[in-house]
TORKEBA-191225 format. One record per residue: residue in three letters; residue number from 1; x, y, z negated of N, C-alpha, C, O in turn. Coordinates in nm, 3 decimals, padded with zeros to 5 digits, always signed. Layout:
! residues N
+------+-----+---------+---------+---------+---------+---------+---------+---------+---------+---------+---------+---------+---------+
: rest :  nr :     nxx :     nyy :     nzz :    caxx :    cayy :    cazz :     cxx :     cyy :     czz :     oxx :     oyy :     ozz :
+------+-----+---------+---------+---------+---------+---------+---------+---------+---------+---------+---------+---------+---------+
:  ala : NUM :       X :       Y :       Z :       X :       Y :       Z :       X :       Y :       Z :       X :       Y :       Z :
...
+------+-----+---------+---------+---------+---------+---------+---------+---------+---------+---------+---------+---------+---------+
***
This chain:
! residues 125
+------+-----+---------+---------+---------+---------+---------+---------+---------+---------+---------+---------+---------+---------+
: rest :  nr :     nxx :     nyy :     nzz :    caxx :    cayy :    cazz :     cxx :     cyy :     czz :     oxx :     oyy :     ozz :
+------+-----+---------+---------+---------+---------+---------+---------+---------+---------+---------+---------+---------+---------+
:  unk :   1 : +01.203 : -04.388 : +02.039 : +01.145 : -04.480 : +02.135 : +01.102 : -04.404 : +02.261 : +01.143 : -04.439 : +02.371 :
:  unk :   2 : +01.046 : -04.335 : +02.248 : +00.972 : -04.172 : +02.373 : +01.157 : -04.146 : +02.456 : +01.185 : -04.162 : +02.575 :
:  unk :   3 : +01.223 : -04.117 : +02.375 : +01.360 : -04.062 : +02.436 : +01.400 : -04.184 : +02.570 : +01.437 : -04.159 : +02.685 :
:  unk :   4 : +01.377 : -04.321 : +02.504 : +01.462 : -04.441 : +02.549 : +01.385 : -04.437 : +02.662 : +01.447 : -04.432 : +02.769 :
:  unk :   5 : +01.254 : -04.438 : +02.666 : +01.137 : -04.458 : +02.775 : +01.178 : -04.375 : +02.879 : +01.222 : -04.421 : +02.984 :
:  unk :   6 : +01.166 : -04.231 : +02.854 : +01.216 : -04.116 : +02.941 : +01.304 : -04.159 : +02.986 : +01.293 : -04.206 : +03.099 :
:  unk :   7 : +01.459 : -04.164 : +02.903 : +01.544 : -04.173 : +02.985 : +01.587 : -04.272 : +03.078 : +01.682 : -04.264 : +03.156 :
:  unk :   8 : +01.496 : -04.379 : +03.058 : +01.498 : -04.506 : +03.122 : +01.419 : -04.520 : +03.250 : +01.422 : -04.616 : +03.326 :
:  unk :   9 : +01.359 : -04.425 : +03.261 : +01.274 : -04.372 : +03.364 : +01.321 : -04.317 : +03.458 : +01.308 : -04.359 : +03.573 :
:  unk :  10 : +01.405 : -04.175 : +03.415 : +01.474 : -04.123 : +03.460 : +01.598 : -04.156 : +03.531 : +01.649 : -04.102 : +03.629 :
:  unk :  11 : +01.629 : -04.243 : +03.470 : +01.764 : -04.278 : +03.451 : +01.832 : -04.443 : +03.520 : +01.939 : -04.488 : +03.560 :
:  unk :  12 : +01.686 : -04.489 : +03.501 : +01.719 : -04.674 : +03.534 : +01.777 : -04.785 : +03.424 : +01.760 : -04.907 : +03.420 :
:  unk :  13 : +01.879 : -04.666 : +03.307 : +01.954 : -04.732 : +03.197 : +01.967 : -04.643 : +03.134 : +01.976 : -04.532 : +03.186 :
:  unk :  14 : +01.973 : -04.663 : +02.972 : +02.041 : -04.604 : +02.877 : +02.105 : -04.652 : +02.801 : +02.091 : -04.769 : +02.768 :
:  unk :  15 : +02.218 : -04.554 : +02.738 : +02.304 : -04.565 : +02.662 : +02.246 : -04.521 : +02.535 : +02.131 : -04.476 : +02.537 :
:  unk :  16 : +02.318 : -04.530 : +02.409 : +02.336 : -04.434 : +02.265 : +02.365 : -04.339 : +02.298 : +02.312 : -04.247 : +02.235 :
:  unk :  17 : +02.486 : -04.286 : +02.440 : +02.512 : -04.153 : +02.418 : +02.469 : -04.063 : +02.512 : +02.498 : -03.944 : +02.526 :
:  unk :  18 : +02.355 : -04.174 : +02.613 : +02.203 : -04.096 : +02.667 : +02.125 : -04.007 : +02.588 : +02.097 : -03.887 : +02.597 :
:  unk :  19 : +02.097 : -04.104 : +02.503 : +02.002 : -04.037 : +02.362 : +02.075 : -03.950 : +02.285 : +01.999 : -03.863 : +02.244 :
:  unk :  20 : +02.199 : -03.932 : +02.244 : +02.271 : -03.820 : +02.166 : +02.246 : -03.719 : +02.249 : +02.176 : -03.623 : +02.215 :
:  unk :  21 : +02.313 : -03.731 : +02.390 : +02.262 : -03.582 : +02.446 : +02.158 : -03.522 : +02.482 : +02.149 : -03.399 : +02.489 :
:  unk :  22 : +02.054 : -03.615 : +02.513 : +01.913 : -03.599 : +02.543 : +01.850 : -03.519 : +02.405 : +01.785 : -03.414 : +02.414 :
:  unk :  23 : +01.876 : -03.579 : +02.292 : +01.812 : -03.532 : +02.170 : +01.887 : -03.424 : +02.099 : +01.847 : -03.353 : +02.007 :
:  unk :  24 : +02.025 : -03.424 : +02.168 : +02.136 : -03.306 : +02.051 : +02.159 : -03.362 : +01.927 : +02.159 : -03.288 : +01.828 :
:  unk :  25 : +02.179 : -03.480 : +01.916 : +02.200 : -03.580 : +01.766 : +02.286 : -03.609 : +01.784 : +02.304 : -03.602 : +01.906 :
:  unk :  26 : +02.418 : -03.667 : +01.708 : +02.545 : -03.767 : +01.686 : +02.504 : -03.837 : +01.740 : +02.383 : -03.852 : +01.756 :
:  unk :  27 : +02.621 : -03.929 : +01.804 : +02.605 : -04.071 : +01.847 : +02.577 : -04.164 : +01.711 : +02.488 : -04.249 : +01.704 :
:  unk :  28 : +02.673 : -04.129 : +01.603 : +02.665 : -04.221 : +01.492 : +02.471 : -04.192 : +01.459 : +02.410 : -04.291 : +01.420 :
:  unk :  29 : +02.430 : -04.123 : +01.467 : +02.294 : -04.068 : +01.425 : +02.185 : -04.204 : +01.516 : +02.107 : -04.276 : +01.454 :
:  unk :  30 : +02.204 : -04.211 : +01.658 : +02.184 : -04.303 : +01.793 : +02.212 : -04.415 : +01.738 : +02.129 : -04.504 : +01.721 :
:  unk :  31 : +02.316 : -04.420 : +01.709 : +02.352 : -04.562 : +01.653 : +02.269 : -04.684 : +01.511 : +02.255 : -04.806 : +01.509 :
:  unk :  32 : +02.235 : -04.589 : +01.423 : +02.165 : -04.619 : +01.299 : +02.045 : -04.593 : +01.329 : +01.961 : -04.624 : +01.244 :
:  unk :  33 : +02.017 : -04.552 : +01.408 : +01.842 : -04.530 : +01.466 : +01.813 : -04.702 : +01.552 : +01.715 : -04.776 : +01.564 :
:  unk :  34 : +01.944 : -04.707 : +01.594 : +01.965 : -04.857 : +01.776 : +01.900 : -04.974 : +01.660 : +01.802 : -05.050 : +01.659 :
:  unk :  35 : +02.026 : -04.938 : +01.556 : +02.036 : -05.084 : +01.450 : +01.921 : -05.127 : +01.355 : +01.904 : -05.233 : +01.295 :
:  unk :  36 : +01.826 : -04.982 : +01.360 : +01.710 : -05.031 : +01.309 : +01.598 : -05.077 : +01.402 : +01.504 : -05.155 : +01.387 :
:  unk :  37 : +01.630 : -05.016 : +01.481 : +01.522 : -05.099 : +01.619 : +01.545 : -05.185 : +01.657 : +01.445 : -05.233 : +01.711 :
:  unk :  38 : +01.642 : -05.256 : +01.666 : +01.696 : -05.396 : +01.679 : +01.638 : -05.486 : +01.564 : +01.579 : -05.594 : +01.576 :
:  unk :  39 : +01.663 : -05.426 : +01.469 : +01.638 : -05.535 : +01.336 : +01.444 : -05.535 : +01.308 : +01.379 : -05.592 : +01.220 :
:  unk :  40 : +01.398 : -05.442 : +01.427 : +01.261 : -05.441 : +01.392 : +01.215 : -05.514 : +01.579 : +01.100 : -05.524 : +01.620 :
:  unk :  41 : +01.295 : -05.537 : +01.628 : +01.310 : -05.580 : +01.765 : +01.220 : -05.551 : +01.903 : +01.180 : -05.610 : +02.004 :
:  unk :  42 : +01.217 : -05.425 : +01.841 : +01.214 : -05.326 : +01.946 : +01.276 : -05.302 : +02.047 : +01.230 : -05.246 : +02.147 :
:  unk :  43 : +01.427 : -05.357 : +02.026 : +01.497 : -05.342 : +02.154 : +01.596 : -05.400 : +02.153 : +01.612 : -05.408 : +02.031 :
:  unk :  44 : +01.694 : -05.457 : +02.202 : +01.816 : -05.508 : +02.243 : +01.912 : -05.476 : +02.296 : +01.882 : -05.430 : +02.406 :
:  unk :  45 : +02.049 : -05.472 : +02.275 : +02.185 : -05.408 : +02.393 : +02.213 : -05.524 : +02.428 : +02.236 : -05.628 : +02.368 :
:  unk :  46 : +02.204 : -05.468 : +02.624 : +02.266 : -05.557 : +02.704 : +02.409 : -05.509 : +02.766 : +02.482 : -05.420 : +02.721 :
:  unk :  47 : +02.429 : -05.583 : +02.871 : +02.540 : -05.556 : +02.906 : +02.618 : -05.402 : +02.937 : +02.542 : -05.335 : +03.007 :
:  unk :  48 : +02.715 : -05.345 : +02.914 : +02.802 : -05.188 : +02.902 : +02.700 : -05.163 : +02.809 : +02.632 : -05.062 : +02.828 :
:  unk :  49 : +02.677 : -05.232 : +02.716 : +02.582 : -05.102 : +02.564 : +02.459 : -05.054 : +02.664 : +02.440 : -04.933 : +02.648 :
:  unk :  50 : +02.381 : -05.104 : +02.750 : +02.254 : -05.049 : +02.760 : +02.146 : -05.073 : +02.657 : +02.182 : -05.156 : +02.574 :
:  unk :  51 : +02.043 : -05.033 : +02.642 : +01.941 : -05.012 : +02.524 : +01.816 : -05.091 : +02.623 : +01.784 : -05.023 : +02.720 :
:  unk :  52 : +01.761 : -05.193 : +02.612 : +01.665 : -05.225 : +02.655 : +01.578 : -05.308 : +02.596 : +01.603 : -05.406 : +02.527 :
:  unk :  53 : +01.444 : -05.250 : +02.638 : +01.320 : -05.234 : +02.509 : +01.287 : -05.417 : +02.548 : +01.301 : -05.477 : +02.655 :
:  unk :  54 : +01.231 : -05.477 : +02.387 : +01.145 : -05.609 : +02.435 : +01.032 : -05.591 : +02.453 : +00.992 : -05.477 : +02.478 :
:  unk :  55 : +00.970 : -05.668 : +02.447 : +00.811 : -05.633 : +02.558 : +00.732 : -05.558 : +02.457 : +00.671 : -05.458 : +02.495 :
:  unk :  56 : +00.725 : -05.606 : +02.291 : +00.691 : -05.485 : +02.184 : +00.742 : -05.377 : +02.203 : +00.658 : -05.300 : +02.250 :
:  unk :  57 : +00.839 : -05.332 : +02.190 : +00.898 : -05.225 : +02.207 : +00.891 : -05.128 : +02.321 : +00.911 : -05.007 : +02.311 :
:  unk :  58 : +00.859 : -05.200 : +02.443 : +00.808 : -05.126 : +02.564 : +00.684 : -05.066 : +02.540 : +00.651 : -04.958 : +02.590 :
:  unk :  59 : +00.609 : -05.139 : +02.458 : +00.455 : -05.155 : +02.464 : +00.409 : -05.070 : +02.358 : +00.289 : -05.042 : +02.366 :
:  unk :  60 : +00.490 : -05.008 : +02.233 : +00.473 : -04.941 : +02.153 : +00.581 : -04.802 : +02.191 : +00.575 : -04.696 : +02.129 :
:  unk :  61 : +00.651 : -04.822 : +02.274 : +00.745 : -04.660 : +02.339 : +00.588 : -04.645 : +02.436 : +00.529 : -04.543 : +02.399 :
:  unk :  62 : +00.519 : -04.711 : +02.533 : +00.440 : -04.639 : +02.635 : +00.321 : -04.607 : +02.570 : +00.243 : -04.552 : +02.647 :
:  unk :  63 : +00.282 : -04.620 : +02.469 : +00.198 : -04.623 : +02.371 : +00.212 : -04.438 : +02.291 : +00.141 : -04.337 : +02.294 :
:  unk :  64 : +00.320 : -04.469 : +02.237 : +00.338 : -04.306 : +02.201 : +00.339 : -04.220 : +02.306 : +00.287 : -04.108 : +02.306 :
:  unk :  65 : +00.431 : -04.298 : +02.447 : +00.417 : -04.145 : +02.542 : +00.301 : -04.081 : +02.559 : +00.275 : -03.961 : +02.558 :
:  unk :  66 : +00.201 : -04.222 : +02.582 : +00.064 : -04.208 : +02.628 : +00.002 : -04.131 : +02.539 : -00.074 : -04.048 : +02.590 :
:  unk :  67 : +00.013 : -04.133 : +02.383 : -00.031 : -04.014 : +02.300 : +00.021 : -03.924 : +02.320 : -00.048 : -03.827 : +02.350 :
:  unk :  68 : +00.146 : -03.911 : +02.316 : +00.213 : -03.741 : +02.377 : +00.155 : -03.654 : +02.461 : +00.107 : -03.545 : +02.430 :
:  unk :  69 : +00.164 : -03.722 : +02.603 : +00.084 : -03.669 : +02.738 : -00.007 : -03.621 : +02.691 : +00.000 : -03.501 : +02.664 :
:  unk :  70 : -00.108 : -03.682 : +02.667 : -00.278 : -03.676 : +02.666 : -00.267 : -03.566 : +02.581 : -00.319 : -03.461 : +02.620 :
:  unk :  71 : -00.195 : -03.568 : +02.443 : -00.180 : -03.456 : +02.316 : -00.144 : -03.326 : +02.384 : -00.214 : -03.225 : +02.374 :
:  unk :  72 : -00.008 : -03.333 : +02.469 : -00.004 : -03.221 : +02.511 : -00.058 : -03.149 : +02.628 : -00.058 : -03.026 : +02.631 :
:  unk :  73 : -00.113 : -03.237 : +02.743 : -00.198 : -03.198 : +02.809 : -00.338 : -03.081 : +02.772 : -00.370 : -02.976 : +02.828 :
:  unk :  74 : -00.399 : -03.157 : +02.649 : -00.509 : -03.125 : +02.622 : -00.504 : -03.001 : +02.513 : -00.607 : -02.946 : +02.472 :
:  unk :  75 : -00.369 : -02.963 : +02.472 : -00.295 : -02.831 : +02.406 : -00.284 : -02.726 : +02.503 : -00.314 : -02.611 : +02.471 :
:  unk :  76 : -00.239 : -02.757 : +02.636 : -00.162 : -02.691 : +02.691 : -00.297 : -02.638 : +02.780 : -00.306 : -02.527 : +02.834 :
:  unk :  77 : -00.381 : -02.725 : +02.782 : -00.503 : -02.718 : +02.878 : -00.594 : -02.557 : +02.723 : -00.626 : -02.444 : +02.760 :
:  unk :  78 : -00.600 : -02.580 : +02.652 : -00.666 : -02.491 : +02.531 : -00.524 : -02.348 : +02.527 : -00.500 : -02.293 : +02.420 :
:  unk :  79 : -00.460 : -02.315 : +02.635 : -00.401 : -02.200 : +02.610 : -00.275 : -02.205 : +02.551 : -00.199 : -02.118 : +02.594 :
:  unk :  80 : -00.233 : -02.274 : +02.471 : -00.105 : -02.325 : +02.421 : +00.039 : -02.331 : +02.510 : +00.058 : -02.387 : +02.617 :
:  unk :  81 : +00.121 : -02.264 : +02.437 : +00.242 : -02.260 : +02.592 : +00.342 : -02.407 : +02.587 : +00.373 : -02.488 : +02.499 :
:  unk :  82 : +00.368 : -02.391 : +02.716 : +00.429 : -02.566 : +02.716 : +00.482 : -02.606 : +02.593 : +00.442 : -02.700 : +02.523 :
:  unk :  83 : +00.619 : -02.492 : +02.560 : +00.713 : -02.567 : +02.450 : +00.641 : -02.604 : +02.347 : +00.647 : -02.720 : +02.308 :
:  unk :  84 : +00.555 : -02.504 : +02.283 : +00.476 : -02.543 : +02.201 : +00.395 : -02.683 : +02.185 : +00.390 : -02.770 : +02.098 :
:  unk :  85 : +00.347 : -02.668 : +02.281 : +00.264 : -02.798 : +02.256 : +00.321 : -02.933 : +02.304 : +00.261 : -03.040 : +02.312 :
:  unk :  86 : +00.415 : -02.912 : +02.327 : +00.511 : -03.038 : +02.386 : +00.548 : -03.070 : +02.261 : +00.514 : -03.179 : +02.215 :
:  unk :  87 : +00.649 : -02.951 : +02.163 : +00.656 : -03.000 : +02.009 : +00.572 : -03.031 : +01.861 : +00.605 : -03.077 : +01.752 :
:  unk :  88 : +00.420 : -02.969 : +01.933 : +00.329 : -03.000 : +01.845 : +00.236 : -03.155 : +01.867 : +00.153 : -03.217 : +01.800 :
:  unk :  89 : +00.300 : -03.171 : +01.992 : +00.228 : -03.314 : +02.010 : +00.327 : -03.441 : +01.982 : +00.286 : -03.557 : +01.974 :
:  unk :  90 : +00.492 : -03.393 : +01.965 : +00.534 : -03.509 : +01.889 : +00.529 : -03.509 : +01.762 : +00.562 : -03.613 : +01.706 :
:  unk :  91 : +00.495 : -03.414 : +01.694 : +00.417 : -03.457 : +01.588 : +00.338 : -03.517 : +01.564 : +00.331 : -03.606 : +01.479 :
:  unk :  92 : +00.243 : -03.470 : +01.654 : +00.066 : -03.545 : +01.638 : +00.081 : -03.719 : +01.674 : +00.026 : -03.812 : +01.614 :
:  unk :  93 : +00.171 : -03.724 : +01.789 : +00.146 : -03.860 : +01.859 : +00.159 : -03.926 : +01.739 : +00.082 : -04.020 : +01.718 :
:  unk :  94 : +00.251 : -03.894 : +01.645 : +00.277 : -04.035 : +01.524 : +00.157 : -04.055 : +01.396 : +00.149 : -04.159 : +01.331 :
:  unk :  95 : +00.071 : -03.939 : +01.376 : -00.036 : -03.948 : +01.298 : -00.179 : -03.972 : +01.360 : -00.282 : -04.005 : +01.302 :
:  unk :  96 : -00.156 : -03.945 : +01.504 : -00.306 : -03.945 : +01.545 : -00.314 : -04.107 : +01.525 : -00.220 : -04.184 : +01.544 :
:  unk :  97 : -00.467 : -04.148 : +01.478 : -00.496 : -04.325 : +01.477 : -00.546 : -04.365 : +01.655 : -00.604 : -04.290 : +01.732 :
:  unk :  98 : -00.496 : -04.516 : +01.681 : -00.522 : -04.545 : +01.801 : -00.656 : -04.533 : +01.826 : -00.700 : -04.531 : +01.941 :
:  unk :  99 : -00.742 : -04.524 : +01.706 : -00.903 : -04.498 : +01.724 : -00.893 : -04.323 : +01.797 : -00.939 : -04.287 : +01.906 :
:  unk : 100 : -00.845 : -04.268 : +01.730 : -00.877 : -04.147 : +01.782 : -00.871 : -04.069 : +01.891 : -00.943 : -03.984 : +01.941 :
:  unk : 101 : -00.670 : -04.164 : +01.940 : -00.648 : -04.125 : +02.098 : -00.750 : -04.201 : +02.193 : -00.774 : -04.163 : +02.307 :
:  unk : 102 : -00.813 : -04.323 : +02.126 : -00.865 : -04.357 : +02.276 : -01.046 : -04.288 : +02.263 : -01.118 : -04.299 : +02.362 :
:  unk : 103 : -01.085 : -04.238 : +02.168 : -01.153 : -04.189 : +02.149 : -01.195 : -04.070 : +02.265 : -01.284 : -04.051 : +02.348 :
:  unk : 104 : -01.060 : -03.996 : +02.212 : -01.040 : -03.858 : +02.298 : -00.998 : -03.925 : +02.450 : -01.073 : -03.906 : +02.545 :
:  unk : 105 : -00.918 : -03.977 : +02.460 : -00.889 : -04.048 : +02.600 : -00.968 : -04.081 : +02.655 : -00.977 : -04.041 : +02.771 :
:  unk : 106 : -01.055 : -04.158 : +02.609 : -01.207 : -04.159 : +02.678 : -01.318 : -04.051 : +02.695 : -01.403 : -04.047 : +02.785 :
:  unk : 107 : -01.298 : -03.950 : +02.572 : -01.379 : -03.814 : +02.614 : -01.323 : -03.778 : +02.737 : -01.383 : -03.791 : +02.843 :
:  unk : 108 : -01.184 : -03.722 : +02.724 : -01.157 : -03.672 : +02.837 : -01.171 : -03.718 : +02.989 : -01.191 : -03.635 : +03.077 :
:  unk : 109 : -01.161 : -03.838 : +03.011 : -01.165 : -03.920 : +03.085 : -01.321 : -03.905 : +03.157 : -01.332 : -03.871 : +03.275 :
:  unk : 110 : -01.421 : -03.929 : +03.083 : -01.560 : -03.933 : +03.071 : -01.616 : -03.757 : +03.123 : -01.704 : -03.745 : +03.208 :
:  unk : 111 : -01.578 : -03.685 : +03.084 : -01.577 : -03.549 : +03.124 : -01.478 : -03.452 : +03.213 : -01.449 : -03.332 : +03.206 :
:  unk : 112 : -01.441 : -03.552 : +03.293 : -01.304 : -03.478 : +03.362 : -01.378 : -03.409 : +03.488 : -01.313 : -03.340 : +03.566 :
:  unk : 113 : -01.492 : -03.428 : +03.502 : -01.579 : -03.334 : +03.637 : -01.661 : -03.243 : +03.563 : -01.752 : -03.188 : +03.625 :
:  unk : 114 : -01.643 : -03.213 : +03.421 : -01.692 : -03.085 : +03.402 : -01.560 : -02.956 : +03.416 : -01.438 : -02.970 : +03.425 :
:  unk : 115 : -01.618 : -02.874 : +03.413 : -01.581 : -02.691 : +03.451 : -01.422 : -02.689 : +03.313 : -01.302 : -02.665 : +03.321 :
:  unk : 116 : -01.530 : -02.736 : +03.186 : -01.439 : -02.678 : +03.071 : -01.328 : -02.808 : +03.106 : -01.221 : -02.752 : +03.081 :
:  unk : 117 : -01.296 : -02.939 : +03.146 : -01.213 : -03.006 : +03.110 : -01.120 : -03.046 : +03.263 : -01.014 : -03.108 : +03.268 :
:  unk : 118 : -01.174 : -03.008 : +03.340 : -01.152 : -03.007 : +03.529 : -01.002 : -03.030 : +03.502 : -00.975 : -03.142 : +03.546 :
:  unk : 119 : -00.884 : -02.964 : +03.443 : -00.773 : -02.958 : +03.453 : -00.722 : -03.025 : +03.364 : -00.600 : -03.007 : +03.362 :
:  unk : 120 : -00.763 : -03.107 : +03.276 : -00.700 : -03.193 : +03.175 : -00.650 : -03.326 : +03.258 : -00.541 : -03.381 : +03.272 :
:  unk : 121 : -00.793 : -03.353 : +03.309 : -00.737 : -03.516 : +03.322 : -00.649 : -03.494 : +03.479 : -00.600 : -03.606 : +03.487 :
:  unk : 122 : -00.627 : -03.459 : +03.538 : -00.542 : -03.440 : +03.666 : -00.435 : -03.322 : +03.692 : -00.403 : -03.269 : +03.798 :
:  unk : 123 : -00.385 : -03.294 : +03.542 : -00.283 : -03.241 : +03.482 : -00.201 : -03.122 : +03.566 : -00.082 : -03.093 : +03.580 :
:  unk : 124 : -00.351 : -03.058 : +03.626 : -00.259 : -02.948 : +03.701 : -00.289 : -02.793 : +03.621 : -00.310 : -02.702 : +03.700 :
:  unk : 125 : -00.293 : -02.761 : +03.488 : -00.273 : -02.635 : +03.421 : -00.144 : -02.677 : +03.325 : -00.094 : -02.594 : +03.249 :
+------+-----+---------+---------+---------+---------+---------+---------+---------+---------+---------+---------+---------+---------+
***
């Protein structure tokens, strides 16, 4: 869902074989990933095979990014080197509870004019 968002961002449209190369997966791999998001209706193919999210599906892809960011921001802000915490926060985004990101989302948020957190919320470290 994070991939489709990105590349849809990026991109204006995606394909299945957006996401194969974006991720380094088979298309057939893209494909059985599409057919379960469809059947959970997350998303829909429109016209030339584009992938486009329904309003759930938008709303639960900006949902994880929004855990991602914040996850890896606040890694990367504690010393952590990008790659790292770019791959340790798609981990996290799928276990952290929505209590917890907005928890922290709001710490951070709430403390973004102190010394220790100055560079979290305006994402320049």
């Amino acid at each position: 869902m994070k991939s489709i968002l990105i590349l849809d961002k990026r991109n204006g449209s995606v394909r299945s074989v957006d996401i194969a190369v974006e991720m380094g997966v088979s298309k057939p791999s893209v494909s059985n990933a599409m057919k379960r998001l469809r059947e959970a209706n997350m998303i829909y193919i429109g016209k030339g095979g584009r992938i486009i999210f329904t309003d759930e599906g938008r709303a639960f892809a900006e949902k994880v990014y929004s855990k991602h960011s914040l996850l890896s921001r606040v890694l990367r802000f504690m010393g952590v080197n990008k790659e790292t915490a770019d791959k340790e926060a798609c981990l996290m985004e799928h276990v952290i509870s929505d209590e917890t990101y907005e928890c922290l989302d709001e710490f951070i948020n709430s403390h973004s004019n102190e010394v220790v957190l100055e560079g979290v919320n305006n994402g320049s470290f």
